[in-house]
C-alpha positions, 0 to 999 in steps of 0.5 A: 491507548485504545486500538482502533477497529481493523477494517480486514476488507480495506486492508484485503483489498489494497494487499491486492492492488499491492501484490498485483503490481509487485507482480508486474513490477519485478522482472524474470531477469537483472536485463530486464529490470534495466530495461524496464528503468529505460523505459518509463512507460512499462513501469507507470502502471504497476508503480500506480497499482502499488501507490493505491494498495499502500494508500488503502493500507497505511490508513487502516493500519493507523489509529484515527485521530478522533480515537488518539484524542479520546484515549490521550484524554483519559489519562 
């Protein structure tokens, strides 16, 4: 199986937009979590934030189609 190129920018940049909204995500307090849980709006953002950074990630960690085609007809 041939491995595909990693893309390092892609994979930077969607690490950011994860850790940023880990970073708003996770409260200093237990009390706070649950507050936060109340109410929805406080959450909504960072919970975007994490959706888009996995959403650059996942794609650049895995091997494209085209390249799995190419290397299941090799053997």
């Amino acid at each position: 199986m041939k491995t595909h190129r990693f893309d390092a920018v892609s994979f930077i940049a969607g690490l950011a937009f994860a850790i940023l909204g880990l970073v708003f995500l996770v409260p200093d307090t237990p009390q706070e979590l649950i507050d936060a849980l109340v109410n929805s709006g406080g959450w909504f953002w960072p919970v975007a934030l994490l959706i888009v950074g996995l959403a650059v990630i996942v794609p650049v960690l895995l091997p494209k189609k085209e390249e799995a085609i190419e290397a299941g007809d090799s053997d």
